[in-house]
Biopython code that builds the backbone (N, CA, C, O; Angstrom):
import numpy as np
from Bio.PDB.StructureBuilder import StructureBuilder

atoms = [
    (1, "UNK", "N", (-155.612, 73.634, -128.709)),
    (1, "UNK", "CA", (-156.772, 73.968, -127.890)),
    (1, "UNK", "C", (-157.186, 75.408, -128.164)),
    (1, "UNK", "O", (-156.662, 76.507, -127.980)),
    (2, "UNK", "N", (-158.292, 74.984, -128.660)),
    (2, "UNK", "CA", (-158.990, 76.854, -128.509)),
    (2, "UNK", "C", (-159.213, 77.603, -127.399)),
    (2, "UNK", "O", (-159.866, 77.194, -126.439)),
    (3, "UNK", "N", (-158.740, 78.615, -127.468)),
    (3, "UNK", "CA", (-158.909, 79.635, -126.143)),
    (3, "UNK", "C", (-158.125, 80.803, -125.716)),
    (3, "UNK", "O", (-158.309, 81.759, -126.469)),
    (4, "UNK", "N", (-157.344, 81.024, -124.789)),
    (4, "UNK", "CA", (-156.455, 81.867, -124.772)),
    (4, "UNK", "C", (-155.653, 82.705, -125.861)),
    (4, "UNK", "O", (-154.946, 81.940, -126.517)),
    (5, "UNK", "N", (-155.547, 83.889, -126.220)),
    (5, "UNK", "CA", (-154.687, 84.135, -127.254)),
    (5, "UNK", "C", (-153.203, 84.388, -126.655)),
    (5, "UNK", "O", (-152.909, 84.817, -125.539)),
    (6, "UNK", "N", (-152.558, 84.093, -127.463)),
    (6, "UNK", "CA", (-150.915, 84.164, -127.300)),
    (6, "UNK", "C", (-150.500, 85.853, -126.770)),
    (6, "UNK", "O", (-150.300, 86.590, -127.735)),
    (7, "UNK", "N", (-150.374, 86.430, -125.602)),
    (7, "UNK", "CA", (-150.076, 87.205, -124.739)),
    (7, "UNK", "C", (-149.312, 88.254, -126.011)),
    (7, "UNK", "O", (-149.922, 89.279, -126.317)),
    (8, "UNK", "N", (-147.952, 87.933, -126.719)),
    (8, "UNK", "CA", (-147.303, 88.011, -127.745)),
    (8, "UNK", "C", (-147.847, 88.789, -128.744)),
    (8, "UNK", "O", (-147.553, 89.969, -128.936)),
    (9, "UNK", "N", (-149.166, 87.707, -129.810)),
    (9, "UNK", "CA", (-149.819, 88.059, -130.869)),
    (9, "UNK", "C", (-150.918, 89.243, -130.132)),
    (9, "UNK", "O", (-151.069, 90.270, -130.795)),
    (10, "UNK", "N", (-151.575, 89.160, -128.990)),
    (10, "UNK", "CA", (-152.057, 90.171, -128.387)),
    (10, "UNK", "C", (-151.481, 91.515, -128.684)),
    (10, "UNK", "O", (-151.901, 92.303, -129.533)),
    (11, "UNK", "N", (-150.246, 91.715, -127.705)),
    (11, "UNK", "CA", (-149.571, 93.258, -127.555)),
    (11, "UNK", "C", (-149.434, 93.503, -129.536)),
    (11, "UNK", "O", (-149.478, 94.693, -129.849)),
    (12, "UNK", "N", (-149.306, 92.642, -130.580)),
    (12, "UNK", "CA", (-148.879, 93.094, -131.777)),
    (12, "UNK", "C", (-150.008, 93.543, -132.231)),
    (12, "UNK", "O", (-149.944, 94.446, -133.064)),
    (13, "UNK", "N", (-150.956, 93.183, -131.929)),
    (13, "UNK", "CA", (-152.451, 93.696, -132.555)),
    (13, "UNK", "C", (-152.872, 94.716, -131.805)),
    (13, "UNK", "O", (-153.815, 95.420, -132.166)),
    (14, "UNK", "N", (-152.114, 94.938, -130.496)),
    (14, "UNK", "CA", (-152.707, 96.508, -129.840)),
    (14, "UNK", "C", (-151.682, 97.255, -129.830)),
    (14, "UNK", "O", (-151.747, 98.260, -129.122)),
    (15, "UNK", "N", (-150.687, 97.050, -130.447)),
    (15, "UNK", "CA", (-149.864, 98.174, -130.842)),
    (15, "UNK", "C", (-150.477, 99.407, -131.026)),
    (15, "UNK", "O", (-151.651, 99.512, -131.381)),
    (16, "UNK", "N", (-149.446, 100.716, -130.714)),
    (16, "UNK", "CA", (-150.703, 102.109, -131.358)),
    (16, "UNK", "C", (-151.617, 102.657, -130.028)),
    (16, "UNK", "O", (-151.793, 103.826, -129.686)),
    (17, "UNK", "N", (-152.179, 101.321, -129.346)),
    (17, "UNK", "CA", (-153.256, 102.132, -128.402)),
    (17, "UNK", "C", (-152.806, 103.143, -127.388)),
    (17, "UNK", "O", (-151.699, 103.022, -126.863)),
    (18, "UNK", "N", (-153.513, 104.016, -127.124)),
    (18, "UNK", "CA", (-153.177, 104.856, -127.147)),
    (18, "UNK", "C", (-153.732, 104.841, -125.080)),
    (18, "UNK", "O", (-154.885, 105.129, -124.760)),
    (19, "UNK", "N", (-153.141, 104.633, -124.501)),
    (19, "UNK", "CA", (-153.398, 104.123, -122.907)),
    (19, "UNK", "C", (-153.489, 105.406, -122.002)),
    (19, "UNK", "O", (-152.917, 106.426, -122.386)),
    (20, "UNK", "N", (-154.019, 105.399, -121.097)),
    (20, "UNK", "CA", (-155.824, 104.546, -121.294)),
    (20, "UNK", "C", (-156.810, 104.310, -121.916)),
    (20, "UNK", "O", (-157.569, 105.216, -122.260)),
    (21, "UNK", "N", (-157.051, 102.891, -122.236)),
    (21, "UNK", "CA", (-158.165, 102.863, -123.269)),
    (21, "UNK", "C", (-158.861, 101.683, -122.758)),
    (21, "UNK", "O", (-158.524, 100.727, -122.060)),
    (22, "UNK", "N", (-159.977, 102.069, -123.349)),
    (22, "UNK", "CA", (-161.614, 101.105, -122.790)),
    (22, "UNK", "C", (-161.404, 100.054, -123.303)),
    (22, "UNK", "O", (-160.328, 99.854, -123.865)),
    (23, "UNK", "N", (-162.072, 99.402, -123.263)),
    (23, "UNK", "CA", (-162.479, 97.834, -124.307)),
    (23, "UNK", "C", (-163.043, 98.028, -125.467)),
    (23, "UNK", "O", (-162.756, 97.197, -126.328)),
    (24, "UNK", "N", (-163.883, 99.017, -125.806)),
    (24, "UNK", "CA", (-164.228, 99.790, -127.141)),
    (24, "UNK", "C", (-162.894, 99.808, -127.980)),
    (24, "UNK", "O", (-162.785, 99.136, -129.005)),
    (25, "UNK", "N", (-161.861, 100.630, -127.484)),
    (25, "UNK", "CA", (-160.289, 100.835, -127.915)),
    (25, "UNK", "C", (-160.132, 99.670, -128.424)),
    (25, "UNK", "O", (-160.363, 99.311, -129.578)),
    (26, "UNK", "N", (-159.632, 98.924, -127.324)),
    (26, "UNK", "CA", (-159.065, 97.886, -127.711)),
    (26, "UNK", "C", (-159.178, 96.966, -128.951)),
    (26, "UNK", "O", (-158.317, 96.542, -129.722)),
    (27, "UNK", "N", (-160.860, 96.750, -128.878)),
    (27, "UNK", "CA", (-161.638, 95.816, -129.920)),
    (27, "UNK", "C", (-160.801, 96.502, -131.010)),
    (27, "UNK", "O", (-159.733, 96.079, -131.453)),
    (28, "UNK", "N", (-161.578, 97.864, -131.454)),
    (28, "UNK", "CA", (-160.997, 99.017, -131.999)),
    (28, "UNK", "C", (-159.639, 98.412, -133.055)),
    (28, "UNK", "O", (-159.423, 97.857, -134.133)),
    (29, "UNK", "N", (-159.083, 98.885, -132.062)),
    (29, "UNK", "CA", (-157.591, 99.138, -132.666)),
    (29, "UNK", "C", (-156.716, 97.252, -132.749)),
    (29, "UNK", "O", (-155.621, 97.105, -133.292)),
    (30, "UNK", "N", (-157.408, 96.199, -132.178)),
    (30, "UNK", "CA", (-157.096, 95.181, -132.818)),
    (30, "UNK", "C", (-157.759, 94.942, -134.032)),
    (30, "UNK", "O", (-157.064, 94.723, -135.024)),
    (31, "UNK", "N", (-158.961, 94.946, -134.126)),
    (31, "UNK", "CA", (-159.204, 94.643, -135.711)),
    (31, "UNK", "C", (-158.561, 95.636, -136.632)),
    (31, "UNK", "O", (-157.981, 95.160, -137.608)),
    (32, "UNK", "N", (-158.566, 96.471, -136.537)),
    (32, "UNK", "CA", (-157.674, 97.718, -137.594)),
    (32, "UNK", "C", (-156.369, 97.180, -137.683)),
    (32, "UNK", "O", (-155.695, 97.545, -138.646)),
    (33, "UNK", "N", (-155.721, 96.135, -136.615)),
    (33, "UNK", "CA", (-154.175, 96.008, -137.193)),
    (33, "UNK", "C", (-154.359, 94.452, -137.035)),
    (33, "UNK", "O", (-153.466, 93.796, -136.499)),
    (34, "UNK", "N", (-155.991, 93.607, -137.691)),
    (34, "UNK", "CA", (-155.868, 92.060, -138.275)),
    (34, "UNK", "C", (-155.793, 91.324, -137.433)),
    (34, "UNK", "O", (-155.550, 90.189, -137.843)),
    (35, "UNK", "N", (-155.937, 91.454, -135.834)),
    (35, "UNK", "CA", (-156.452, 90.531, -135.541)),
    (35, "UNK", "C", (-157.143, 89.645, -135.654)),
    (35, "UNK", "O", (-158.165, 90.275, -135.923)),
    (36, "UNK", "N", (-157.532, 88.314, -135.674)),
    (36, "UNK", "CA", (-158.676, 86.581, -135.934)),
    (36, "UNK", "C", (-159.887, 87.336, -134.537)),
    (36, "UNK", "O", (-159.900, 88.228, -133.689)),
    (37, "UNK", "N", (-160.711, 86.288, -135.060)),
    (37, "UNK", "CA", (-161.755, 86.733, -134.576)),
    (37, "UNK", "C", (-162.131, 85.886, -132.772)),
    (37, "UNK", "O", (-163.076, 85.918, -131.984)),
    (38, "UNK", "N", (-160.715, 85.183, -132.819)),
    (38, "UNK", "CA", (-160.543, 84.655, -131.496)),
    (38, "UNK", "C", (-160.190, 85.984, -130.813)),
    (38, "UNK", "O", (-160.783, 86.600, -129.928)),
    (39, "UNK", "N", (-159.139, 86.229, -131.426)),
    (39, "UNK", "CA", (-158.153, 87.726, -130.196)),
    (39, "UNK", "C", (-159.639, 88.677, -130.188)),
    (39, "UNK", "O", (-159.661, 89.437, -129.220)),
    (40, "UNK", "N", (-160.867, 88.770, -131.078)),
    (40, "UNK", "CA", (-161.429, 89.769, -130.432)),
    (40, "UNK", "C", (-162.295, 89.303, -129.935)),
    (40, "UNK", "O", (-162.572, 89.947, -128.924)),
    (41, "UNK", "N", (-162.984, 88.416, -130.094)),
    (41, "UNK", "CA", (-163.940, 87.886, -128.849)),
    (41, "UNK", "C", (-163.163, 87.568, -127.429)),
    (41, "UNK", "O", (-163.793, 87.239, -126.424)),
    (42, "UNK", "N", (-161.805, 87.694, -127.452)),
    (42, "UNK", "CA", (-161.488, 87.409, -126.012)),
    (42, "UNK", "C", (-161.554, 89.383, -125.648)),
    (42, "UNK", "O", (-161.986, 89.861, -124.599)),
    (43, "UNK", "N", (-160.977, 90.229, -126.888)),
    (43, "UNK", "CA", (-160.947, 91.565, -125.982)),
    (43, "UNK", "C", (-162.463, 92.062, -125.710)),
    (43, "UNK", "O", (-162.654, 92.960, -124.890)),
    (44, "UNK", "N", (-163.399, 91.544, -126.317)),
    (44, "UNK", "CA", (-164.690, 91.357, -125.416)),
    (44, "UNK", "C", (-165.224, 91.037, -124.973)),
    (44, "UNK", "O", (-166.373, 91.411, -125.208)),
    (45, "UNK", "N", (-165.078, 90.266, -124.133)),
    (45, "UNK", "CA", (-165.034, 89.493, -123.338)),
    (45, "UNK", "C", (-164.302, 89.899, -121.940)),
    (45, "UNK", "O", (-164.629, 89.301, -120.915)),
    (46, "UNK", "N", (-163.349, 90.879, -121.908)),
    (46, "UNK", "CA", (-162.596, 91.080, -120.318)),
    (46, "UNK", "C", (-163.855, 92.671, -120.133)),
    (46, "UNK", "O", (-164.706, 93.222, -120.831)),
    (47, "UNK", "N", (-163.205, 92.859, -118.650)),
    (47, "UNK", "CA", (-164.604, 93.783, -118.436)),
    (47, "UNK", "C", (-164.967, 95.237, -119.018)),
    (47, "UNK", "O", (-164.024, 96.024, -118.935)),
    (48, "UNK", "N", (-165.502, 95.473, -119.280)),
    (48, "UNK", "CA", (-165.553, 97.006, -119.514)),
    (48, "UNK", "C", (-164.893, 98.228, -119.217)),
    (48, "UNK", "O", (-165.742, 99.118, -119.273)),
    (49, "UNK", "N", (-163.513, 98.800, -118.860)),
    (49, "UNK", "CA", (-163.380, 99.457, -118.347)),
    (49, "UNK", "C", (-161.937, 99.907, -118.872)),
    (49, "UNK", "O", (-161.367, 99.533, -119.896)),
    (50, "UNK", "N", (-161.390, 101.031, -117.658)),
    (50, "UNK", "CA", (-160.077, 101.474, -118.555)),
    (50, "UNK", "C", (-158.767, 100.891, -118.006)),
    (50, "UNK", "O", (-158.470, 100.777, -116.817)),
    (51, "UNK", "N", (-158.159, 100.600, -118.892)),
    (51, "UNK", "CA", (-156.720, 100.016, -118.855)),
    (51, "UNK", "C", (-155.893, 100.984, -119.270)),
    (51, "UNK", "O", (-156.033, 101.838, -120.145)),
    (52, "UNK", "N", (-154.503, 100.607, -118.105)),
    (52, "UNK", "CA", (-153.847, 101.591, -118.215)),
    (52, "UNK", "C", (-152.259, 100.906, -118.894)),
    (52, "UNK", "O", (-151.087, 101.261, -118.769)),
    (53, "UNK", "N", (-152.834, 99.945, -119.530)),
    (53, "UNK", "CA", (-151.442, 99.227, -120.035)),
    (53, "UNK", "C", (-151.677, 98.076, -120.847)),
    (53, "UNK", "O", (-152.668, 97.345, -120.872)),
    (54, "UNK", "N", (-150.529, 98.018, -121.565)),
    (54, "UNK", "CA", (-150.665, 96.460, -122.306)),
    (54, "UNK", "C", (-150.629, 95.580, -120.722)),
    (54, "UNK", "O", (-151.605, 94.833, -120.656)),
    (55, "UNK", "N", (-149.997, 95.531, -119.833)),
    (55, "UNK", "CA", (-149.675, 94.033, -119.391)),
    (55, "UNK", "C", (-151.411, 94.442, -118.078)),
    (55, "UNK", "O", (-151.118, 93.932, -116.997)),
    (56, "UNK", "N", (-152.296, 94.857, -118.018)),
    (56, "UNK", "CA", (-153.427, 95.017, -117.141)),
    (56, "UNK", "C", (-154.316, 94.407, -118.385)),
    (56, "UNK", "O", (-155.278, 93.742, -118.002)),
    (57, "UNK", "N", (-154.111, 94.553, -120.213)),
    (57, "UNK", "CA", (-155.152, 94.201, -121.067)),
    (57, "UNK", "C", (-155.321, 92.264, -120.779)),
    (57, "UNK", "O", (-156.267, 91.495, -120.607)),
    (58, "UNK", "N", (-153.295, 92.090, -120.889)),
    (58, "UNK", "CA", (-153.056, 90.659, -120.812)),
    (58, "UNK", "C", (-153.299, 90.275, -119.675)),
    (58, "UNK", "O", (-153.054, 89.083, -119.859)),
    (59, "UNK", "N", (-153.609, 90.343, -118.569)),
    (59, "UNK", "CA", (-153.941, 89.789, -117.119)),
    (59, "UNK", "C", (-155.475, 89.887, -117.327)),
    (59, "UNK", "O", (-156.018, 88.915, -116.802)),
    (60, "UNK", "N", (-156.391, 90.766, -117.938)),
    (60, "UNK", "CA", (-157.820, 90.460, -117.889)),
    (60, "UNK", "C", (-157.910, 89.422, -119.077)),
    (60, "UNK", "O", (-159.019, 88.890, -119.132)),
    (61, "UNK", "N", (-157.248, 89.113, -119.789)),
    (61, "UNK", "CA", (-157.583, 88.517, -121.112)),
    (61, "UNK", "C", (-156.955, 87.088, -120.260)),
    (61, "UNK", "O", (-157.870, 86.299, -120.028)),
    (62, "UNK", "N", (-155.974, 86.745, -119.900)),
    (62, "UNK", "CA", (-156.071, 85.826, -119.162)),
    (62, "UNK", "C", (-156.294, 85.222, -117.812)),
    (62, "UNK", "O", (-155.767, 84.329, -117.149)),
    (63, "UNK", "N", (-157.520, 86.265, -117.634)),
    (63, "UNK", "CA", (-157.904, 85.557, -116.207)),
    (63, "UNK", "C", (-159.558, 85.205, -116.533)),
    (63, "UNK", "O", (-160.414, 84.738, -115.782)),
    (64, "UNK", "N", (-159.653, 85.698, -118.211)),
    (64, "UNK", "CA", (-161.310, 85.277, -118.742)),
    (64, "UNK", "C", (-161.389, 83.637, -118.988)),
    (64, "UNK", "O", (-160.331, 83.008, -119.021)),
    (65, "UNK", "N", (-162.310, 83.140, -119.114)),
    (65, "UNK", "CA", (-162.683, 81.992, -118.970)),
    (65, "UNK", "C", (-162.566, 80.827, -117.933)),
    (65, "UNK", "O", (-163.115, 79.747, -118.153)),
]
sb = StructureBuilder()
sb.init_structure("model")
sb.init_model(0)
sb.init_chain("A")
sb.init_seg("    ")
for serial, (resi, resn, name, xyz) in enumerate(atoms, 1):
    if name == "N":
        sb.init_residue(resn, " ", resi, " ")
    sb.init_atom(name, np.array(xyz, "f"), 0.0, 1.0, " ", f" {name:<3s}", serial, name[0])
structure = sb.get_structure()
């Protein structure tokens, strides 16, 4: 099923960020370490704003859709 990205493959593609960081960041610094183009349409997709952690990125990323 398409949808959700694996919580897991998430934190490996935002490795590096540098917290707090926007959703700009995020997008950011997952495509720079190869994220699919699922993991980034979901990190744009959560809201605009600043996160102060991997596990606040994974709770907006899975509470989208």
């Amino acid at each position: 099923m398409a949808g959700k990205p694996n919580p897991i493959q998430l934190q490996k593609h935002l490795s590096g960020v540098d917290y707090p960081a926007s959703r700009d960041d995020l997008v950011k610094t997952a495509r720079s370490q190869g994220a699919d183009e699922q993991m980034v349409k979901a990190l744009q997709s959560i809201p605009d704003k600043k996160y102060d952690g991997p596990n606040a990125v994974s709770k907006a990323v899975s509470d989208q859709g």
